[in-house]
N, C-alpha and C positions, 0 to 999 in steps of 0.2 A: 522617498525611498533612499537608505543609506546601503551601500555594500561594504564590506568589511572581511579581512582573512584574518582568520585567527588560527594556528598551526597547520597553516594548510588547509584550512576546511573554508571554503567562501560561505559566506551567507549572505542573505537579503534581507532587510528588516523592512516591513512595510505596513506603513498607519493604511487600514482598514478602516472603512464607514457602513459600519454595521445601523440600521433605524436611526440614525441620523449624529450615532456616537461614532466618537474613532476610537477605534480599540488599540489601544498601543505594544506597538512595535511584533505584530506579527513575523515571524521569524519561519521564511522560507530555505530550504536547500537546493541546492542546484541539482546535484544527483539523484535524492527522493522524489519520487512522486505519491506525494502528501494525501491526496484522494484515494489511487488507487493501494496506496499503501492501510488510508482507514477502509474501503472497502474489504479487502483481505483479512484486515485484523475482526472487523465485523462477522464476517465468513467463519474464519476460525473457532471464534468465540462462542459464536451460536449453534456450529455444527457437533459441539462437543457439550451444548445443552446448556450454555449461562448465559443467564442475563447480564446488562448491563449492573442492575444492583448487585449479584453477586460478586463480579468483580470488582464492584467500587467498595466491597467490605473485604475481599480477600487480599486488596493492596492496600487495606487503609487508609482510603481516601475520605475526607469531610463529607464528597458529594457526588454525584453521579456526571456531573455534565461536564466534565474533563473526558469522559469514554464518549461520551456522546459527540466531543470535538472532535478526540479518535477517529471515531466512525464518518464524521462532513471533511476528513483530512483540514481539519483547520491547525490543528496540534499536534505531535509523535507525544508516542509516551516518552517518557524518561528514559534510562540506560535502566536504571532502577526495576523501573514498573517491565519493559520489556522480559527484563532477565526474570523476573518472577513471575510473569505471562508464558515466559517459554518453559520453568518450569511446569507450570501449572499446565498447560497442553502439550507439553512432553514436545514440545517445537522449538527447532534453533532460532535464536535471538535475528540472527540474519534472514531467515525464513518469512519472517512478519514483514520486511520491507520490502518495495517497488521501484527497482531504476526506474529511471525517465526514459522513454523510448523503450522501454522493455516491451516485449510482446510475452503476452502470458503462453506459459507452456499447453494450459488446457484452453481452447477458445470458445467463445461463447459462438454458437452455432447463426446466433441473429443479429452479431455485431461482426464474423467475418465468414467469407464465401465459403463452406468448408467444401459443400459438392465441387463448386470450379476449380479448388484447389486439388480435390483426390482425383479431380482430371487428366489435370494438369501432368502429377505423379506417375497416374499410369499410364499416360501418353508416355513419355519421360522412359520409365523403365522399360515400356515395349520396346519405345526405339533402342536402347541402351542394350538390350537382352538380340534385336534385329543383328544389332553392333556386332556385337560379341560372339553369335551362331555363325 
């Protein structure tokens, strides 16, 4: 694993053993979260009705499996390919991407409590509203 700053931006470069090759120099960020950030672009992508081959012709790519790395967050797009993604779904370039520790604004109902939390809420406001009467 080597670490490296380059204007302020840390990186992480890390040889992968992908089937028993190493793929060189995987390039991780410390602030993205490279999964959930191709999870999302995947989401977008397909909610607006494209395939992965249509956007590997509408960025002019050789081949599809750079989206497909997209999508397993093993790669970001480019600055490039972003900013022509956000045109192309009418989405801010910053939109596509996922801090680390971010908690998503919509939650998935079977990855968190939502019932114990609208509990939680209206306990919360009763008392607060008890407070205030």
């Amino acid at each position: 694993m080597e670490i490296s700053v380059s204007c302020g931006i840390l990186k992480v470069k890390e040889n992968m053993l992908i089937g028993g090759d190493i793929m060189a120099n995987r390039i991780t960020y410390q602030n993205i979260d490279m999964q959930k950030t191709g999870r999302k672009l995947k989401r977008i992508i397909e909610s607006e009705g494209y395939t992965p081959r249509m956007i590997q012709e509408y960025l002019h790519l050789s081949c599809v499996q750079p989206i497909y790395r997209w999508y397993k967050g093993l790669i970001l797009p480019s600055v490039d390919h972003l900013f022509m993604l956000s045109e192309l779904l009418n989405v801010h370039m910053e939109d596509f991407l996922v801090k680390k520790n971010e908690r998503p604004i919509i939650y998935d109902v079977e990855q968190y409590n939502i019932v114990a939390a609208q509990k939680r809420i209206i306990a919360y406001c009763q008392k607060m509203y008890q407070l205030v009467a």
